[in-house]
NULO-127932 format. One line per field, with one value per residue (C-alpha): residue number from 1; x, z negated, y. Coordinates in nm, 2 decimals. Layout:
N
k = NUM, ...;
east = X, ...;
up = Z, ...;
north = Y, ...;
***
This chain:
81
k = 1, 2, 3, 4, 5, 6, 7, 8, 9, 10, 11, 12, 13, 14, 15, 16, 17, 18, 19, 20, 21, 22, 23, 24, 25, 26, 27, 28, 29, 30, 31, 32, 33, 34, 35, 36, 37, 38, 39, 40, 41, 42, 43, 44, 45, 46, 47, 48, 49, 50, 51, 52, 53, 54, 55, 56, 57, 58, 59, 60, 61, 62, 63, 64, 65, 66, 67, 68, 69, 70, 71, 72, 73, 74, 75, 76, 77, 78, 79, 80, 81;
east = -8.81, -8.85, -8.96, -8.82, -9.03, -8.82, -8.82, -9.24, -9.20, -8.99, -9.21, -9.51, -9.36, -9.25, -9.61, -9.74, -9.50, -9.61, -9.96, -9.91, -9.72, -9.98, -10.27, -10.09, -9.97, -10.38, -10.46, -10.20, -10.33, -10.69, -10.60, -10.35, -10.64, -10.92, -10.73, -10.72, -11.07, -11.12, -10.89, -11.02, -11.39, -11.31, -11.42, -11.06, -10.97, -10.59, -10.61, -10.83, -10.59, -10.29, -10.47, -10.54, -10.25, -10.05, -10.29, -10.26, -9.86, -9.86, -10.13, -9.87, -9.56, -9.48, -9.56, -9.18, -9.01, -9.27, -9.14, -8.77, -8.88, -9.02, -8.72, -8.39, -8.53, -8.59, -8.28, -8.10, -8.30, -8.18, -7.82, -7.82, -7.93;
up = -3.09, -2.86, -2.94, -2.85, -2.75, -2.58, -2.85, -2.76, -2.44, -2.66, -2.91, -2.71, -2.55, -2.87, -2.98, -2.70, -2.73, -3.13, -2.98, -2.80, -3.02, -3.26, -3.00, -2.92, -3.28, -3.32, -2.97, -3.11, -3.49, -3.38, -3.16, -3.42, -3.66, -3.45, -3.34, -3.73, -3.75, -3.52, -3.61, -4.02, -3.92, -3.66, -3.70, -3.74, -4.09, -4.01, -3.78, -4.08, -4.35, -4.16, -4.04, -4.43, -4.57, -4.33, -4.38, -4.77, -4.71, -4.50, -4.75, -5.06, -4.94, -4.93, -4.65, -4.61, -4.65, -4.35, -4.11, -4.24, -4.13, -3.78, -3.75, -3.80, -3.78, -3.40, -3.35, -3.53, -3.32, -3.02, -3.14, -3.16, -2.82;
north = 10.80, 10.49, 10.18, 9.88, 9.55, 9.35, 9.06, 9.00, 8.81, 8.53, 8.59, 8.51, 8.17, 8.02, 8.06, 7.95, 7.62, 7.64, 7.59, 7.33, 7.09, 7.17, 7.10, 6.74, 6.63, 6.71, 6.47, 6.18, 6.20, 6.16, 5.88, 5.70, 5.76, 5.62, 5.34, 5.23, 5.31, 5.06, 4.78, 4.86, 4.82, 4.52, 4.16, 3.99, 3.98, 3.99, 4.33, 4.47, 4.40, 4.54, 4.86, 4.90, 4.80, 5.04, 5.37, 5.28, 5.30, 5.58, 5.78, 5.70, 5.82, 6.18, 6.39, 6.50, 6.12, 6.03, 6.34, 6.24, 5.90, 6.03, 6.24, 6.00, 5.62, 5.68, 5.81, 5.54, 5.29, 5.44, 5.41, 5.05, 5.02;
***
């Protein structure tokens, strides 16, 4: 009886690629998060209140209604140019 591996070299560079989306959605969340950090904690009443007002909005909606969001608005957008 042989065995047959021919489907772990795929295997192994779609987790590698899994990796690394995960590794840069990781670098851009903590960015996107810091920056609101920032403009939440900062002097200027205006930039506070939106910074808030967005993480508030973004925190009450579903997780899956913001990926659908991520997912089609863009492309939309890109339509209409």
């Amino acid at each position: 009886m042989q065995l047959n591996f021919d489907f772990l070299q795929p295997l192994l560079l779609a987790s590698k690629m899994t990796l690394l989306l995960a590794g840069c959605s990781l670098a851009l969340g903590l960015l996107i998060a810091l920056a609101l950090t920032i403009a939440q904690r900062s002097h200027c009443r205006l930039l506070g209140r939106l910074a808030t007002t967005f993480a508030l909005f973004i925190r009450g909606l579903p997780e899956l209604l913001v990926l659908l969001l991520l997912y089609f608005v863009p492309t939309q957008l890109l339509h209409l140019l």
